[in-house]
N, C-alpha and C positions, 0 to 999 in steps of 0.2 A: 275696750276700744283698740283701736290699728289706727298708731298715729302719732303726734307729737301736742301735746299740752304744754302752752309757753304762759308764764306769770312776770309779767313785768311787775319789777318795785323796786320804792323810794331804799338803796341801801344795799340791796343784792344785785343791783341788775339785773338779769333776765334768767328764769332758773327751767327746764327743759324736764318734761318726764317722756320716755317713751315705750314706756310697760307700764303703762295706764294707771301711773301716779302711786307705782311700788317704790321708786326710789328718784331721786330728783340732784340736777347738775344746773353749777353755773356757770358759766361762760369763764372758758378757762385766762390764763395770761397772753397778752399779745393782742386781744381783740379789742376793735372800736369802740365798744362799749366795755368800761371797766366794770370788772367783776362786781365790785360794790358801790357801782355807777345809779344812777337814775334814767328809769322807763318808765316813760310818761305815758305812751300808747304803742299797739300791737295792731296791724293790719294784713291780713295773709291777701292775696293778690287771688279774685276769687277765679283767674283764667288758671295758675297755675299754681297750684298746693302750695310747692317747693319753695315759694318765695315769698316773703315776709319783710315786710317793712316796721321799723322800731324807732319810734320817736324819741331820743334819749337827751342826758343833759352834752354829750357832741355834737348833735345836732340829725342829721336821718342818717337812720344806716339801713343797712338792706343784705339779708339772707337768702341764697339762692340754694340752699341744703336743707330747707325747714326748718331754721335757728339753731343747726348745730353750731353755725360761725355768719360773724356779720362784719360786714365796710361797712366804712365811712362814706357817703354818696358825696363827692362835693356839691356845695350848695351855697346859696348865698344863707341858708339856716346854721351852716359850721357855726358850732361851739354855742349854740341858741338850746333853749331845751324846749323841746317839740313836745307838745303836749295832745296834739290829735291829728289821725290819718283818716284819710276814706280814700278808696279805691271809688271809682263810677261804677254801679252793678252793671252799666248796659255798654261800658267801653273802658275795660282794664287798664288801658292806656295814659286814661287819666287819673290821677291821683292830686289830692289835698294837703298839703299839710298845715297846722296852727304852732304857731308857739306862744309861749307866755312868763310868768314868773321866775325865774328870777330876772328871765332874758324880755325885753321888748316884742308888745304882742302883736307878729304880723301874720298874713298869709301868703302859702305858697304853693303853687300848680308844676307837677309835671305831666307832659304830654308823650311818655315815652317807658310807662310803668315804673316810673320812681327814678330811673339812670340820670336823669338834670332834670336841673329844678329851675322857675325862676320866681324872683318876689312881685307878690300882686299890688297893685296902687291903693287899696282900699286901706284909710288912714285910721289907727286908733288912736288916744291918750295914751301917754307912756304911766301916765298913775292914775285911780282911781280911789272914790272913799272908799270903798270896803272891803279892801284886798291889796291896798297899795298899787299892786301891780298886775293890771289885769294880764289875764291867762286866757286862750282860746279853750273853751274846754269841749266841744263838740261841732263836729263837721257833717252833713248829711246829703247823699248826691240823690237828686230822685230816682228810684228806681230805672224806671224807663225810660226820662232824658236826662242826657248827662249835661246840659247846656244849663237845667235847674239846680243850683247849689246853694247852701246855707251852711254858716257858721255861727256860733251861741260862745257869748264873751263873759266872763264873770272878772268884773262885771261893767257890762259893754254895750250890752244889746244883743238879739237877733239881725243876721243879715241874708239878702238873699242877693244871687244873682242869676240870671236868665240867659248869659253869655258865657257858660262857662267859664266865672270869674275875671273878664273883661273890665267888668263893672259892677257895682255894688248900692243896691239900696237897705236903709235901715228899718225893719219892720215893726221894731216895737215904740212907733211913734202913738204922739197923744191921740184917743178916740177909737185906738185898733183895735184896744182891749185886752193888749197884755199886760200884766200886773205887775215887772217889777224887771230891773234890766241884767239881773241876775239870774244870766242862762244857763242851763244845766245839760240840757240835752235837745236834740232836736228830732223830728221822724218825719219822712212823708210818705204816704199812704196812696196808692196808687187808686182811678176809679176801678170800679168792678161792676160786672153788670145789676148789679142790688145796692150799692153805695156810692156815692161823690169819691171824689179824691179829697184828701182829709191833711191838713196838717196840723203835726202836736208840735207845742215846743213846753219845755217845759223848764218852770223857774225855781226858785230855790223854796217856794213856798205853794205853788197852783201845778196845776194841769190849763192848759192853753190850746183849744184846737178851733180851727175854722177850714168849713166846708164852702168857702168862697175863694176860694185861691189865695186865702193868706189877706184878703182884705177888710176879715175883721174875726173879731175870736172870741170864743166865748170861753170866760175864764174861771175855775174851781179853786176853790181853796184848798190844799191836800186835808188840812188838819180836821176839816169838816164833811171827808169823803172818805179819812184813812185810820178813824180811830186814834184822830188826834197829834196825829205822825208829821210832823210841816216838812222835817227837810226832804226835799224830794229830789233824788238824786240823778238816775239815769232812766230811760227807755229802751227797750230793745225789741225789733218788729223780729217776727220767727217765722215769716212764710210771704212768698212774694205778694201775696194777696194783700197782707197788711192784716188779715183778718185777727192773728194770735200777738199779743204784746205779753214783753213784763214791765213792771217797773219796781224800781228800789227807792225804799225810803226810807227814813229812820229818825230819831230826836235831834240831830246834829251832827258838825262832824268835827271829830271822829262818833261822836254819837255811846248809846251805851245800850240803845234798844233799834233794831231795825225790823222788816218785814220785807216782803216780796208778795207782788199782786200780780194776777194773771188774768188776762184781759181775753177773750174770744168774738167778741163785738166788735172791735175797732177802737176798743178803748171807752166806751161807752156804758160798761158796767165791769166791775174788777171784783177776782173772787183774792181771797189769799192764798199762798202757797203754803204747804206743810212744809216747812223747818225742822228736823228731827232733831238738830243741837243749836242750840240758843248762839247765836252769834256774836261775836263778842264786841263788838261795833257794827255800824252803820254798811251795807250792803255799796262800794264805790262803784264796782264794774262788771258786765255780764261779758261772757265770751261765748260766739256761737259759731257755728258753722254747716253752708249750705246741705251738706254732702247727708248729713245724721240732724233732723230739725230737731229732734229728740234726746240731743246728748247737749247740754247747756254745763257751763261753770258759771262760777257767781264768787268776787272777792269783797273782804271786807278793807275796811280802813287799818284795822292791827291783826290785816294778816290771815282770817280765815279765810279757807279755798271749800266751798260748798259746789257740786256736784249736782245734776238731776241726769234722770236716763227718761223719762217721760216729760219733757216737753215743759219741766219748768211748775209742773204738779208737786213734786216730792223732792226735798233739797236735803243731804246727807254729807256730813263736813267730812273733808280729808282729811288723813292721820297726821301731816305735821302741821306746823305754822309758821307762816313766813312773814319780814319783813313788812311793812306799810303796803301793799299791794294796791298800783296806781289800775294794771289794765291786765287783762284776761284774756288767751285765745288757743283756738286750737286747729291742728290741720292733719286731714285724713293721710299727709305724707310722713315716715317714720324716718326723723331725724336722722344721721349718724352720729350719735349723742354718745361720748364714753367716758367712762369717769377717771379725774385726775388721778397721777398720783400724788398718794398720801405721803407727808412728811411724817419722819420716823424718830422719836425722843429716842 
């Protein structure tokens, strides 16, 4: 590949390859994010390569070199640890971000490709039972309007809003039919001329999707769809249509057995992915990118970096392993990424 491959993690901070994961750097001394800091999420800005947004435990920082270096954005998130970004696909302008554990979980919109932020009104718990401290773990802009937004709480709920984060309704109320307020990830699926417009959300044990605009959802158990597999972890759509998905899932997390399914229907039948090395936990985050639909990465929870060059078919681990690995990404622009120097005994 011709590019930059960025791993965010719990411990190294953000580690940069850009000779196609021959040799790998971290973010040297003096930068916003500390070298053996916490990156919770990764979002390259899909107007312009070069620029990457990193949700860390500082709070947002932002890469205009393709994460060879990153600021500090001020923000009312300073010193929060950001745990999810979205860009709008249909208005770059706008961006998302969540935060969560250890810091209080709010959300936050900029209107301006990540340069200011402000905090949005929509109220959580500052503790929850099963996680003490809820965390925003997923944010989703609908492809085609940017005025449609959701975020997924663990654990919190799903929410949406229709104003561009103006305002905020909670969707996994009683009778909707989602199964548990333990959000993991969320998708929306644009119509096409042979399908609805479809949305997944998915919880730490189901698959969740409804083809009525989200007013009611018909919900699966993983464990009784996936060979037994409950935690279900993330989704990730691979073509504007919606038509290709993956998802990750595994015993638990960190887990000791995970899998990856690959979807061509809308999610409505999943094949598995061939795994050539057994992964050593639970599959946490997929990384993609517009430019190559066919070149995916995929991290675990300790640390493996798996690989596909077809579309999420055939998964083949990289030669090192890194740290807790929170989030995944990659961009078709080649860093100017150079390695420190070495201290000399």
């Amino acid at each position: 590949m011709n590019g930059t491959i960025l791993v965010g993690t719990a411990g190294q901070g953000i580690l940069r390859s850009v000779d196609n994961g021959a040799t790998w750097h971290r973010l040297g001394l003096r930068e916003a994010i500390e070298f053996d800091g916490v990156v919770r999420s990764l979002a390259v800005d899909p107007s312009a390569p070069s620029r990457v947004l990193a949700g860390a435990d500082a709070g947002i920082c932002l890469s205009t070199d393709g994460g060879a270096h990153f600021q500090r954005v001020e923000s009312p998130a300073n010193g929060m640890t950001v745990w999810a970004l979205a860009f709008s696909p249909s208005d770059p302008k706008l961006v998302f971000a969540g935060t969560g554990a250890p810091s209080r979980a709010f959300m936050y919109r900029s209107r301006d490709g990540g340069l200011s932020w402000e905090q949005l009104g929509v109220e959580l718990p500052e503790f929850c039972a099963g996680v003490n401290r809820p965390r925003i773990l997923t944010i989703c802009v609908h492809p085609e309007r940017g005025e449609e937004v959701w975020f997924g709480v663990e654990e919190g709920g799903a929410w949406r809003s229709n104003d561009a984060g103006d305002t905020w309704q909670r969707v996994d109320t009683p009778g909707r039919g989602i199964n548990n307020s333990d959000i993991h990830a969320i998708a929306v699926l644009p119509a096409t001329p042979t399908a609805p417009a479809s949305h997944i959300v998915v919880t730490v044990n189901s698959v969740c999707e409804s083809t009525d605009d989200a007013e009611t959802f018909s919900t699966k158990a993983s464990k009784e769809r996936f060979e037994g597999l409950y935690y279900t972890r993330t989704v990730q759509v691979l073509d504007p249509r919606g038509d290709q998905l993956l998802l990750a899932i595994g015993d638990g997390t960190p887990g000791t057995r995970t899998r990856i399914y690959r979807s061509g229907d809308r999610g409505q039948t999943w094949s598995q992915a061939l795994l050539h090395t057994a992964p050593n936990s639970t599959v946490w985050a997929f990384g993609a990118h517009a430019s190559d639909p066919a070149l995916l990465f995929a991290g675990t929870k300790y640390g493996h970096l798996l690989r596909s060059t077809d579309g999420g078919r055939n998964w083949y681990k990289e030669w090192r392993d890194f740290s807790e690995i929170t989030s995944v990404t990659w961009t078709p622009f080649v860093a100017p990424v150079h390695a420190h120097a070495q201290s000399i005994n």
